[in-house]
C-alpha positions, 0 to 999 in steps of 0.5 A: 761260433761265439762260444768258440771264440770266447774260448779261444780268448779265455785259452789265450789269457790263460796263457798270457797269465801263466807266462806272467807268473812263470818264473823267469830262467834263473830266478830263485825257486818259490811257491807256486802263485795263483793266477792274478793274485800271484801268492798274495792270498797264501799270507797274513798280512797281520804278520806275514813273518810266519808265511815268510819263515815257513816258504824258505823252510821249503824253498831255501834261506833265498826264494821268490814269491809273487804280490799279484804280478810283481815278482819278489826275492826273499832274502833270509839269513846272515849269508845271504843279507850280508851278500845282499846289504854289504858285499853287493850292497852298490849292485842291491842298493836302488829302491823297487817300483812301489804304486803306494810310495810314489802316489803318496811321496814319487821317487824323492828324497832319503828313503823311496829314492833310486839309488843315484846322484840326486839321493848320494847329494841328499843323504851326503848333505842331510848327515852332514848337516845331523852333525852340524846341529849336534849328532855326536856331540855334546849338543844334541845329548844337552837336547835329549836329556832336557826332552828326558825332563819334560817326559820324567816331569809328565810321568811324575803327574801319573806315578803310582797309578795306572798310565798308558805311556804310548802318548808321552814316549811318542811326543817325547820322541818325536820332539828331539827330530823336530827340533833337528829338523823344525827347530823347535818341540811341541807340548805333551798336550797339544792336540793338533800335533797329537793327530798328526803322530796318530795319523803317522803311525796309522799310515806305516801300520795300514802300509804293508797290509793285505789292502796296500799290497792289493793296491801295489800290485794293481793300480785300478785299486786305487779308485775303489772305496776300500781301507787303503783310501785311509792313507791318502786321507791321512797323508793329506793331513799330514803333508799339510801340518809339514807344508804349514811348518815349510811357509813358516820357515821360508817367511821367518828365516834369516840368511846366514843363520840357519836354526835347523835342518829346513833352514840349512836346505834353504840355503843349499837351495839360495847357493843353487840358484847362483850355480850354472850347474844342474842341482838336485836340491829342489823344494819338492825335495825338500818337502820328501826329505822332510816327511822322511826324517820326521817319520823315520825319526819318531816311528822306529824310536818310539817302538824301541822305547815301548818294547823296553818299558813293556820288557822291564816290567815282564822281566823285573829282576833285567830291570833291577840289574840295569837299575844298579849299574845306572846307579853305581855309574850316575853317582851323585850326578842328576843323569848319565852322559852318553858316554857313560855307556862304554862302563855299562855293558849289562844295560847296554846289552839290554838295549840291544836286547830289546831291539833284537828280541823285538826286532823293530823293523822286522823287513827292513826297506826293500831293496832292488838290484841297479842291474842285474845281478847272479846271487847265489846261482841265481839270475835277479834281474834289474828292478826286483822287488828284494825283501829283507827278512832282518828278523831272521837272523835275530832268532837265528838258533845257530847264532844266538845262546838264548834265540827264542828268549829275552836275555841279555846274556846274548850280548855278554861274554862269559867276563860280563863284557859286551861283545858284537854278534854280527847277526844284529842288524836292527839298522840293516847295513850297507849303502842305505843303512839308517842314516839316523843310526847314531841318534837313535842309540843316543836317544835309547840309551838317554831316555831309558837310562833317565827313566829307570833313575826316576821309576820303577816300572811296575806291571800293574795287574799281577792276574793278567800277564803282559801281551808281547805279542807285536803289533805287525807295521814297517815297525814292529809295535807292542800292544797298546799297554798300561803300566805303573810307575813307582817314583824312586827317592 
């Protein structure tokens, strides 16, 4: 009779666990997914591009996997992420239910907020405070080139020997969104600061591993001692660096005169408190839109720069090129302006050649449907985890000339002119874009530019090859490298 009985309940779960991974009627076709564990097992999470390109030579450039019980919709190619991100970019525009982001951040701020009014309020009022405080202005340019001469006069302490440049480029990069958002820069060399950018980049690196993922889909995880308590660890370090910076600010500030981006929302926040109406400016919020812009603002950046540092010294007749163009346009000048660029199609193509070849941000952030939504013949139901292969049109053979090669040309016409390819998309597009977008081209475009005027970057092991194998994360990082600088007179 017992036996019996355990049966019948094993039976029952069974069943209970087949309708659970049972694709609902209309949803896009996929791989067949085990139960429990859906297909999570049938993906390295070192770099799952290959398993994600592999599915949808079989399932289709749209198909459906499951990450234990959650349900996901692959979206690859130019057709269907321009359907998704532009042409039904309100209808795709919220953010999935995701464990690890609302236990580390809820459901505020920029990034992880559902589309709605509170995050409309927040982006409206953070790009027009960006351009306050200078994005697109002469202002915020003045502010990159003199980070650019802190980061030349530290690479100058190391020219001619063998410098690895992951720490400097980070610190000068994150320098230029804390001085938006903190008002102020940190020091190459201080330690304290130093953590917490090694913390950050830790946490988005361990943030799509197979550890995450298993923790995402089952919330029991989160309680046994297994390698994703390391990012609660972390978080705790960092949030407490960003609420330190947050009690300064609210102690020191003048009203009025706002210094940076914390300032203004504070402000924001002394006008809500007079107004009868509901606001959703709150501190909590605050805090989120803080950790948003300070990690949005150094991580994706920093990778950018790395990859076209490790890029010049792999290809050093592309850095010669650009090297003359810089030359011909700076003159006598000490360094270019940003609107230089629009007479530098050769560099520029560069630029944008590093972004795609590398394809920083390779998934892009996850999407989900505000109702449900017929794609393609498919039923996607409201809340579907939507993943955004941005990566599969940056090797798409039917649009690039040279896919599986770093070549400039894929940006230049046969006049030498730069020519848009609608295949780039290293900012995604649509709704929830990148709203740092503007910044991030500026400071490439600066930083690179002043580098090569200085430097010439030189791989320094002539024997052992250039690994350019990435590092797989939310952004794509090239291997840690070591490179040697060969001051220009």
């Amino acid at each position: 009779m017992e036996l019996s009985t355990a049966l019948i309940l094993g039976l029952i779960l069974l069943v209970i666990l087949w309708r659970k991974l049972s694709r609902p009627k209309g949803f896009p076709p996929g791989p067949p997914a085990l139960p429990v564990v859906g297909n999570l097992l049938q993906m390295d999470f070192s770099n799952p591009l290959k398993n994600i390109s592999e599915f949808s030579e079989v399932y289709g450039p749209v198909y459906s996997i499951y990450l234990g019980f959650t349900p996901a919709v692959v979206i690859r190619g130019l057709k269907g992420l321009k359907e998704v991100l532009v042409n039904k970019g309100v209808d795709f525009a919220d953010r999935p239910q995701n464990r690890m982001a609302e236990t580390i951040s809820g459901t505020r701020g920029l990034i992880n907020a559902p589309y709605g009014q509170a995050w409309k309020e927040h982006r409206r009022f953070t790009l027009s405070t960006l351009r306050n405080f200078g994005l697109g202005k002469k202002s915020m340019e003045e502010r990159i080139c003199e980070e650019s001469t802190h980061l030349i006069q530290e690479l100058k302490k190391n020219s001619d020997e063998q410098i690895d440049p992951h720490l400097i480029i980070d610190n000068a990069v994150s320098n230029i969104i804390c001085f938006i958002v903190f008002g102020r820069r940190y020091d190459y060399d201080d330690s304290t600061f130093r953590e917490i950018l090694d913390l950050v980049h830790e946490n988005m690196s361990m943030a799509i591993s197979f550890w995450s993922q298993l923790y995402i889909a089952f919330g029991f995880v989160k309680y046994l001692p297994l390698p994703h308590q390391k990012i609660f660890r972390n978080v705790k370090i960092i949030y407490g660096f960003l609420r330190r910076v947050l009690e300064e600010h609210k102690t020191s500030r003048v009203s009025g005169e706002p210094r940076d981006y914390i300032d203004c929302y504070l402000e924001e926040l002394d006008k809500e408190q007079q107004d009868s109406n509901k606001s959703t400016f709150s501190d909590e919020n605050l805090f989120t839109c803080v950790d948003d812009l300070f990690i949005a603002g150094t991580e994706t950046m920093a990778a950018s720069l790395e990859w076209s540092f490790l890029y010049m010294m792999m290809y050093p007749d592309i850095q010669d090129k650009c090297r003359e163009e810089i030359n011909k346009i700076r003159g006598d000048r000490e360094h270019l302006d940003y609107e230089d660029r629009v007479r530098m199609p050769y560099t520029q193509a560069v630029l944008q050649e590093v972004q795609r070849f590398a394809s920083v941000v390779p998934l892009g952030v996850a999407h989900s449907p505000v109702r449900e939504v017929q794609l393609y013949g498919y039923t996607i139901p409201k809340g579907t985890l939507i993943i955004t292969d941005l990566s599969s049109l940056h090797y798409d053979e039917s649009q690039w000339k040279y896919p599986h090669e770093f070549n400039p040309e894929n940006f230049l016409n046969k006049e030498g002119e730069l020519e848009k390819v609608d295949s780039f998309l290293p900012f995604s597009a649509g709704p929830r874009s990148c709203l740092g977008e503007n910044l991030a081209r500026m400071e490439i475009f600066l930083f690179f530019t002043n580098v090569l005027t200085h430097f010439k970057l030189c791989w320094p092991d002539p024997k052992s090859p250039p690994d350019s194998t990435p590092l797989f994360g939310v952004s794509h990082y090239p291997k840690r490298y070591r490179m040697r600088l060969e001051l220009l007179a």
